[in-house]
C-alpha positions as CSV (number, residue, x, y, z in Angstrom):
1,X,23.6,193.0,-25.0
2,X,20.4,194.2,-27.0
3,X,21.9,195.2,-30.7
4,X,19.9,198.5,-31.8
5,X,21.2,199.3,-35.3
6,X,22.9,197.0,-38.2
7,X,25.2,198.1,-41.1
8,X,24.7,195.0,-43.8
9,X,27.4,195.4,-46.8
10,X,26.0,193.2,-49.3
11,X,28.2,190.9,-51.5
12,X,27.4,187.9,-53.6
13,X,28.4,185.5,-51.2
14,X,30.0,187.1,-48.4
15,X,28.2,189.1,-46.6
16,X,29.3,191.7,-43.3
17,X,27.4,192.7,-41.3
18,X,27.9,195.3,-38.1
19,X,25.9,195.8,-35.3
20,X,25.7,198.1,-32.2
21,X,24.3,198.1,-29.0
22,X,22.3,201.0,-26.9
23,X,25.4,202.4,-25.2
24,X,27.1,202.5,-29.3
25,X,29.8,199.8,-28.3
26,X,30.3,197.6,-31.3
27,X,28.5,194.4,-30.4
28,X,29.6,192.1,-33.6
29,X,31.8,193.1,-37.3
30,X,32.1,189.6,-38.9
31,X,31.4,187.9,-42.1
32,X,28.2,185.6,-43.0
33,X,27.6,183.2,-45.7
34,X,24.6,184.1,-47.6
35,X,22.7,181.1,-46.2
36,X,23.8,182.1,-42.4
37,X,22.4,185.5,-43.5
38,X,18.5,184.4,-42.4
39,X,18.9,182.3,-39.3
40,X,21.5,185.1,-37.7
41,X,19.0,188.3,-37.8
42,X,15.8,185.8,-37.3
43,X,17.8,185.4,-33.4
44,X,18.1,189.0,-33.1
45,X,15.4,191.3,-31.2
46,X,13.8,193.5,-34.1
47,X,16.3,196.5,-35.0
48,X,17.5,199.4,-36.9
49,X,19.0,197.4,-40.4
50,X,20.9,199.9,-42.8
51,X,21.7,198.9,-46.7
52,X,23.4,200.0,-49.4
53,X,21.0,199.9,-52.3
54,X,22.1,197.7,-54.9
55,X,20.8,194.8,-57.1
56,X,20.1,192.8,-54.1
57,X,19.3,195.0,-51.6
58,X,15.3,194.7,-52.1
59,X,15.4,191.6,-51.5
60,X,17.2,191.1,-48.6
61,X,15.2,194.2,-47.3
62,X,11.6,192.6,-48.0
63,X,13.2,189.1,-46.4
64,X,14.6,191.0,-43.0
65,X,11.3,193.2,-42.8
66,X,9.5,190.1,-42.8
67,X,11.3,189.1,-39.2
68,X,10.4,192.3,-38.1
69,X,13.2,194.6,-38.4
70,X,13.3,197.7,-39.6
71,X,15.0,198.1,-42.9
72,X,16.3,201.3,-44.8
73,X,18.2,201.2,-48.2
74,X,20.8,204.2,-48.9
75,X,22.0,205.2,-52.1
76,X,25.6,204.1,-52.0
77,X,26.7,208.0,-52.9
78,X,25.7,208.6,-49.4
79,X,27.3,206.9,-47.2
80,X,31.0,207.3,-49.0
81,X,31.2,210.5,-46.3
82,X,31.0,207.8,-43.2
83,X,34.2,205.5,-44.7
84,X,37.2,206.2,-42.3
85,X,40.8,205.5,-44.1
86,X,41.2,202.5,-46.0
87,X,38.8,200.6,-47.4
88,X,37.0,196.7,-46.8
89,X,33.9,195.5,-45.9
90,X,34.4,195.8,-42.4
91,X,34.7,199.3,-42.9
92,X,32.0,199.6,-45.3
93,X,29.6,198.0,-43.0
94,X,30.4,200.4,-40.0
95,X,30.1,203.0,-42.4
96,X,26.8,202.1,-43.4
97,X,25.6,201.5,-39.7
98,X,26.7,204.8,-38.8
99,X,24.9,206.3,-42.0
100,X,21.8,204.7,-41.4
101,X,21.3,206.8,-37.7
102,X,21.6,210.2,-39.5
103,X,18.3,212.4,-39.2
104,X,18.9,213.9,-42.0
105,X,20.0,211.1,-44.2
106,X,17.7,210.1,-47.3
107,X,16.6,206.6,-47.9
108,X,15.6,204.2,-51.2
109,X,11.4,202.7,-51.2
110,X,11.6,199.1,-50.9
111,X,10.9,198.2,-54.0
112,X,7.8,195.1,-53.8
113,X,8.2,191.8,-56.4
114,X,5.8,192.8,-58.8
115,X,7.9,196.3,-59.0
116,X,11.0,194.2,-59.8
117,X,9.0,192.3,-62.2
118,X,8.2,194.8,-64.1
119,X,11.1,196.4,-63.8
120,X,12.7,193.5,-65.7
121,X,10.4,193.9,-68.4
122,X,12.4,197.3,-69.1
123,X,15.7,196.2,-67.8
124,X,16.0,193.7,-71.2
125,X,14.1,196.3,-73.4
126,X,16.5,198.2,-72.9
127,X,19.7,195.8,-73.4
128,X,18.1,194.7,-76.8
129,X,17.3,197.9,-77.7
130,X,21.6,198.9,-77.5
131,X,22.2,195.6,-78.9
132,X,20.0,196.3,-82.2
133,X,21.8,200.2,-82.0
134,X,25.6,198.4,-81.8
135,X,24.7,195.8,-85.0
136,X,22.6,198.5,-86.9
137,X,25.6,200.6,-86.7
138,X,28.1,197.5,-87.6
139,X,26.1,196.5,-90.4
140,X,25.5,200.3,-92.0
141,X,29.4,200.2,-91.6
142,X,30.5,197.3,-93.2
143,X,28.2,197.9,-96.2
144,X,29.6,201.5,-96.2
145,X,33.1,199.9,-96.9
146,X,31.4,198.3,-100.6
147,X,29.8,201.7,-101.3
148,X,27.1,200.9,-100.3
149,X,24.6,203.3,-98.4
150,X,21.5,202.5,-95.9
151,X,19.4,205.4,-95.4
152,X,19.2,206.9,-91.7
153,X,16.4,205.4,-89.8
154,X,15.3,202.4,-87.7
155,X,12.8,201.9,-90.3
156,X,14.9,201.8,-93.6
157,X,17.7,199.2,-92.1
158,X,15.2,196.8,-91.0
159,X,13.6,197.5,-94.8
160,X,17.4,196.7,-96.0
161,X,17.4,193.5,-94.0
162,X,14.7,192.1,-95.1
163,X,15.4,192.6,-98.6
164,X,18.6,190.7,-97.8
165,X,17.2,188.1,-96.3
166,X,14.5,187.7,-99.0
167,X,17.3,186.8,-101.5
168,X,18.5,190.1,-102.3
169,X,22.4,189.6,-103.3
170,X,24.4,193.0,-103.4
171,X,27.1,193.0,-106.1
172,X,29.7,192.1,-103.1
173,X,32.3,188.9,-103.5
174,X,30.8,185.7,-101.9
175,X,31.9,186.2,-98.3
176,X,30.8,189.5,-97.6
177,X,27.0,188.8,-99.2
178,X,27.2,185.8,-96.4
179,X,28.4,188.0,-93.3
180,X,25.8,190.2,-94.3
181,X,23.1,188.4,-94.6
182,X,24.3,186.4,-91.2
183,X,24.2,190.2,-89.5
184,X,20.2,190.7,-91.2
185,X,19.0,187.8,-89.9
186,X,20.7,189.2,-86.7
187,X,19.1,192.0,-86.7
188,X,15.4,190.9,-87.7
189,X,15.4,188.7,-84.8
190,X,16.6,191.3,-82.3
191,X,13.7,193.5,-83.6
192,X,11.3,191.0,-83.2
193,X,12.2,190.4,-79.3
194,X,11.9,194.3,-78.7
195,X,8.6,194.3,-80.7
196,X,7.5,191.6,-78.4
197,X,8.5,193.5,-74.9
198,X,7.0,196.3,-76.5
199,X,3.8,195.2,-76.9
200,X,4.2,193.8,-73.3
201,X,4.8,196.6,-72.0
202,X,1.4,197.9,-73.5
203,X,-0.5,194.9,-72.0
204,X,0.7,195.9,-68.7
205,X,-0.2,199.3,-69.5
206,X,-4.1,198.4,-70.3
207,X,-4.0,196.6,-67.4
208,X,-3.0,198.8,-64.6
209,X,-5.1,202.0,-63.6
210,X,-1.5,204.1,-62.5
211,X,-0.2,203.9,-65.9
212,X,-3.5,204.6,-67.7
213,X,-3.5,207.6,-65.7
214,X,-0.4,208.7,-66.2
215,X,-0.6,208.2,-70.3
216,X,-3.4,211.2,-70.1
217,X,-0.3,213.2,-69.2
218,X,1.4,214.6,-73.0
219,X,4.4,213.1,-74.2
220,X,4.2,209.9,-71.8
221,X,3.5,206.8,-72.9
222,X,2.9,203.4,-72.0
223,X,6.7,202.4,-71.9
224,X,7.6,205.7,-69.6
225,X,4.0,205.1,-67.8
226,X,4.7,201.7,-66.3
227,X,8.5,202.6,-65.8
228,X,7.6,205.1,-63.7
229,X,5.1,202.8,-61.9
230,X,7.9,200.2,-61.6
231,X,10.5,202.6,-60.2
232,X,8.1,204.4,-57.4
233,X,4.8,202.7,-57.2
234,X,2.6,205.4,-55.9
235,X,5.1,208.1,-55.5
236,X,3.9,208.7,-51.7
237,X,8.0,208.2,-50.8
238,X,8.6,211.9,-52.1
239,X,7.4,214.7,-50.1
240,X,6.2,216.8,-53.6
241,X,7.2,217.1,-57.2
242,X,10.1,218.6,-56.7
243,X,12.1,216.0,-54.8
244,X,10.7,213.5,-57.7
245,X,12.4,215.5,-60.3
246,X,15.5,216.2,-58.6
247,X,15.7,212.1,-58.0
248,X,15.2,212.1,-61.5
249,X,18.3,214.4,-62.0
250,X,16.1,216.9,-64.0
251,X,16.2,220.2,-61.5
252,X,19.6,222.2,-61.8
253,X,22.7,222.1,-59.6
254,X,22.8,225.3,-56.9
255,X,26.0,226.4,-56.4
256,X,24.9,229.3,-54.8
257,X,27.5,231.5,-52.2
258,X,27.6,234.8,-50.4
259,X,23.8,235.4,-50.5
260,X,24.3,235.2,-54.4
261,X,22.2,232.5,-56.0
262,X,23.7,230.4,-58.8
263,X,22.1,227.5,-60.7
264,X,23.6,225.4,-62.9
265,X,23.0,222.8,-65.3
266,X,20.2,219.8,-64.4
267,X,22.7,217.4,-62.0
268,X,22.4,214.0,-63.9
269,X,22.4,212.0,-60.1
270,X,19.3,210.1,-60.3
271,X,17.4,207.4,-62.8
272,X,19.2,207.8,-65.8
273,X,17.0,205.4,-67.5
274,X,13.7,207.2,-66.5
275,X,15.3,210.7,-67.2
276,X,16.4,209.6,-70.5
277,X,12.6,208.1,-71.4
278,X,11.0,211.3,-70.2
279,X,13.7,213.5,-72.2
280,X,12.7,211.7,-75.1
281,X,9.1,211.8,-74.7
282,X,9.7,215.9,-74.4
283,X,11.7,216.2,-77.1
284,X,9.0,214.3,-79.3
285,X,6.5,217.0,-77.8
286,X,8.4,219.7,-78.6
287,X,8.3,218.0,-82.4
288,X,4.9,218.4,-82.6
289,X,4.8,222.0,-81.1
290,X,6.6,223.0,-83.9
291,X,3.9,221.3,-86.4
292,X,1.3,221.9,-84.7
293,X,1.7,225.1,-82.6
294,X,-2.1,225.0,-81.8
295,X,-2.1,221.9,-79.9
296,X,0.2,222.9,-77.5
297,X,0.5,224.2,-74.1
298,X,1.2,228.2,-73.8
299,X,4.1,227.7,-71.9
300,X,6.1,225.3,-73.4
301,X,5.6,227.6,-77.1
302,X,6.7,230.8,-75.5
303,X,9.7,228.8,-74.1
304,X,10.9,227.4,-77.6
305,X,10.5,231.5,-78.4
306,X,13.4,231.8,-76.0
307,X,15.5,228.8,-75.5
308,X,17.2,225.9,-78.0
309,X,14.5,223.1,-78.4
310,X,16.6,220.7,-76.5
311,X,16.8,223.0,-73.2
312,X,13.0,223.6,-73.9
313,X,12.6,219.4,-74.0
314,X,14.8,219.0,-70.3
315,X,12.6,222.4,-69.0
316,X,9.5,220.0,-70.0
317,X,11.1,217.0,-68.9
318,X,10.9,219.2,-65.6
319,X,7.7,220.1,-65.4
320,X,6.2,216.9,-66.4
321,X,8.0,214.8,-63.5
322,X,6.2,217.4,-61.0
323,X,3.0,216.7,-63.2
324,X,3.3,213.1,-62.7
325,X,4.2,213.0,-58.6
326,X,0.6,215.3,-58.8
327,X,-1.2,212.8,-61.0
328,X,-0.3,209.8,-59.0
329,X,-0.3,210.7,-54.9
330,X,-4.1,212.1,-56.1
331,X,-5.2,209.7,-58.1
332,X,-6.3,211.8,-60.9
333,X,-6.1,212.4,-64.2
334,X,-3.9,215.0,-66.1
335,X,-5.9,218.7,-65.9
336,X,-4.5,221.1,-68.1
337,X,-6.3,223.5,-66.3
338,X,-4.7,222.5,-63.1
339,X,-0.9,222.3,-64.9
C-alpha cells in the first residue's frame, strides 16, 4: 500500500503522524519518538507531508524535503475547521492530513537556516527590549514611592542610572539606595546587550543587498529591513502586495452581506512583530510630516488632513507593506515616482 499524503502533529518528543493511501483508506495513525521520526519517512516512497507551523516545523520540513517528500506548513488557524469531536493527537494529525489536500488551503514558506538565524537575532532583541520596558517601569516606580521623579524617556532613566551607579546616593534609608542601585546596574547591562543586537542588526543590514534595498523605502530601517528579509526572503511566496499586507494583518476585515460592502478595522491575524515594527516606523514618519510637511509624500499629508495620525500611521503602514512586496520580487529600489 503506497501512502500518498501525511498529517505530522508535531510535539517535543512525541510525535503522530497519519498517513493515507490512493484509495483514502487510513494506512497508519501512531506515535514516533523523535528519533524514529527520520528512519520512518526515509522508508516511505516520496509523498504529500502536511504541518502545522510551529517552532519546529521548519525544521522538520527542510529535513523531510531533503528525502524527497513534499512538505507544506499550515497556519494552525487553518486546520481547526478539519478537527472532528474531541480532541488528541490522533485527531490532530488526521485533521492536518485532511487539511493539507484542500485546493484552496494556504500554506507557510519554508523558512531556510540563515532565515531562522536571523530571525533569532530579532527574536532576543525583542525579549530584552520588554525586559528593559518591565525594570524601567519597576524602577521609575519604586523611586516614585520616595518622591522621587525620573523624567519620561528611554534616554533620561538610563541618564538616572548611571548617575546612580556613578556614586550618586538619593536621600533614601540604606536599603532602598542598595535595591536601587542593584536595579541600575540592571538596567545598564540590559541596554548594553540591546545596543549590541542593535548594531548587529545594522552589520547584517550593510551586508545584505535586500535590506539595503528596502532601507531606500521611508520610515524603514535596518531593524524592520532585515526582519522582513528574515520572515519572507524574497517575497516571491505572495502572489502581490496585497496578500503581503493582509499576512501582515494590516488590510481591514470585510464583513460585507447582501451585495452591501462593509470594511472594518485592519484584522490583527498575521506577524504581530513585523506589523508592530512597520506601525512604528509610520508613525515616526508621520512625526516628521508634521515638522517637515515639505518632505513628505502628497498622499500621506492630505490623509493627516482627514484622519487621526495614528489611522494615518496603520493607512501608511498599509501602503508601505505593498511598497516593499514591489521593491523586493523586482529587485529595485524605492521610486517615488512609481509609489
Amino acid at each position: 500500500m503506497q501512502v500518498t499524503t501525511t498529517g505530522v502533529d508535531l510535539a517535543k518528543n512525541v510525535i503522530q503522524v497519519h498517513g493515507i493511501s490512493g484509495d483514502e483508506s487510513v494506512a497508519f495513525n501512531k506515535p514516533l519518538r523523535r528519533a524514529q521520526v527520520l528512519p520512518f519517512f526515509a522508508k516511505l516512497e516520496p509523498c504529500l507531508i502536511g504541518m502545522e507551523s510551529c517552532s519546529t516545523a521548519h525544521h522538520w520540513a527542510r529535513e523531510l524535503t531533503a528525502l524527497g517528500h513534499d512538505v507544506r506548513l499550515i497556519p494552525p488557524m487553518y486546520v481547526k475547521p478539519y478537527v472532528k469531536r474531541g480532541k488528541s493527537d490522533a485527531i490532530d494529525a488526521e485533521a492536518i492530513c485532511e487539511a493539507v489536500t484542500r485546493p484552496t488551503m494556504r500554506f507557510v514558506a519554508i523558512k531556510t537556516v540563515e532565515q531562522q538565524s536571523l530571525l533569532s537575532l530579532h527574536r532576543a532583541r525583542d525579549l530584552l527590549v520588554r525586559q528593559r520596558t518591565q525594570l524601567i517601569n519597576g524602577l521609575r516606580g519604586l523611586v516614585a514611592e520616595f518622591g522621587i521623579y525620573i523624567p519620561r524617556g528611554l534616554a533620561r532613566v538610563i541618564g538616572f542610572a548611571e548617575d546612580i551607579t556613578l556614586g550618586e546616593v538619593l536621600d533614601v534609608p540604606d536599603i532602598a539606595n542598595e535595591v536601587i542601585r542593584n536595579l541600575s546596574e540592571q538596567l545598564k547591562a540590559l541596554h548594553k546587550r540591546v545596543r549590541w543586537y542593535e548594531e548587529r542588526l545594522k552589520q547584517v543590514a550593510r551586508e545584505d543587498e535586500r535590506v539595503r534595498l528596502l532601507r531606500t523605502i521611508p520610515g524603514v530601517g535596518a531593524v524592520t529591513a532585515s526582519g522582513i528579509i528574515a520572515s519572507i526572503g524574497d517575497g516571491h511566496q505572495f502572489r502581490n502586495g496585497r496578500e503581503f499586507a493582509a499576512w501582515l494583518g494590516l488590510t481591514p476585515a470585510n464583513r460585507s452581506s447582501g451585495g452591501k460592502e462593509k470594511l472594518g478595522r485592519i484584522t490583527k491575524m498575521g506577524d504581530q512583530y513585523l506589523r508592530s515594527l512597520l506601525v512604528v516606523g509610520m508613525t515616526s514618519l508621520v512625526r516628521q510630516t508634521r515638522s517637515h510637511p515639505e518632505r513628505a509624500s502628497k498622499w500621506l499629508t492630505s490623509l493627516l488632513e482627514r484622519k487621526p495620525a495614528r489611522l494615518a500611521a496603520v493607512a501608511m503602514a498599509n501602503k508601505t507593506a505593498r511598497i516593499v512586496w514591489a521593491v523586493l520580487t523586482r529587485s529595485a529600489p524605492y521610486n517615488p515616482h512609481l509609489a
